[in-house]
C-alpha positions in Angstrom: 104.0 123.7 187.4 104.4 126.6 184.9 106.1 125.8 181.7 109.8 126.7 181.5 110.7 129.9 178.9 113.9 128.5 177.5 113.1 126.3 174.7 115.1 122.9 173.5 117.1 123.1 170.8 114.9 120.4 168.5 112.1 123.2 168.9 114.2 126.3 168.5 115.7 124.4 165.2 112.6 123.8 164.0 111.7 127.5 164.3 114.5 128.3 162.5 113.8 125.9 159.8 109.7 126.8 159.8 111.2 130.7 159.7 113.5 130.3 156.5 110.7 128.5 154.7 108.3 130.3 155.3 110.0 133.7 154.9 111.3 132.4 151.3 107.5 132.0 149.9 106.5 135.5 151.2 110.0 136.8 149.2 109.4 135.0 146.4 105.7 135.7 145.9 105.0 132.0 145.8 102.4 130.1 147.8 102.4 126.7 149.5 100.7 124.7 146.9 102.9 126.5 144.3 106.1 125.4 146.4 104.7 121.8 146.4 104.4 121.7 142.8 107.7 122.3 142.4 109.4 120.4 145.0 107.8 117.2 144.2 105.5 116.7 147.4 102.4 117.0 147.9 100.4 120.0 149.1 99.4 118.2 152.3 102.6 116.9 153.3 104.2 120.3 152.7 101.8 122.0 155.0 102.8 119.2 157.3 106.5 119.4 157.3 106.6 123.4 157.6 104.6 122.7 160.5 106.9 119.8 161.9 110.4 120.7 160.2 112.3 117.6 162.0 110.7 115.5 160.1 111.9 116.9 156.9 115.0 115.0 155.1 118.1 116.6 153.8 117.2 115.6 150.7 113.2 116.9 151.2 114.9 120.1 153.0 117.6 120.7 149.6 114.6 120.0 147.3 112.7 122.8 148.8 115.4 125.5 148.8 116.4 124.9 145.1 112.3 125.0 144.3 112.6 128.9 146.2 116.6 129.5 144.7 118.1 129.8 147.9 121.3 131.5 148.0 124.3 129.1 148.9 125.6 132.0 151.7 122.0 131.6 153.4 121.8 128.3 153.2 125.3 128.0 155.1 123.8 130.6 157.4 121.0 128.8 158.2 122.5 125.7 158.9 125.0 127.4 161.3 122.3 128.9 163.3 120.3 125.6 163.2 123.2 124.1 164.6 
């Protein structure tokens, strides 16, 4: 049976999610390692929650968006559309 073309909201969250990270390192000219170093977590793990965002907690999520200075409004933005 083909796979369906509508996607379930855990994965189309996590795109959203993998989206805002990863379009904050390419705005702020930083890199992955760079982001790890100053979020606390390791290099690894990092790689492994951008490519898994639901397992990322608030508190892993908030650390990473004040490491890139995520604006408050897009924060609220992104947590609407994640919704």
């Amino acid at each position: 049976m083909p796979r369906s073309m509508v996607k379930n909201v855990a994965e189309e969250q996590n795109c959203i999610i993998r989206g805002s990270i990863k379009n904050q390192i390419e705005l702020r000219r930083t890199s992955v390692p760079e982001l790890a170093r100053k979020s606390g977590m390791k290099e690894s793990t990092l790689y492994a929650k951008i490519r898994n965002p639901s397992t990322l907690t608030l508190r892993e999520l908030r650390s990473l968006y004040k490491a890139l200075q995520v604006p408050t409004e897009e924060k609220e933005r992104l947590a609407r559309e994640a919704m």
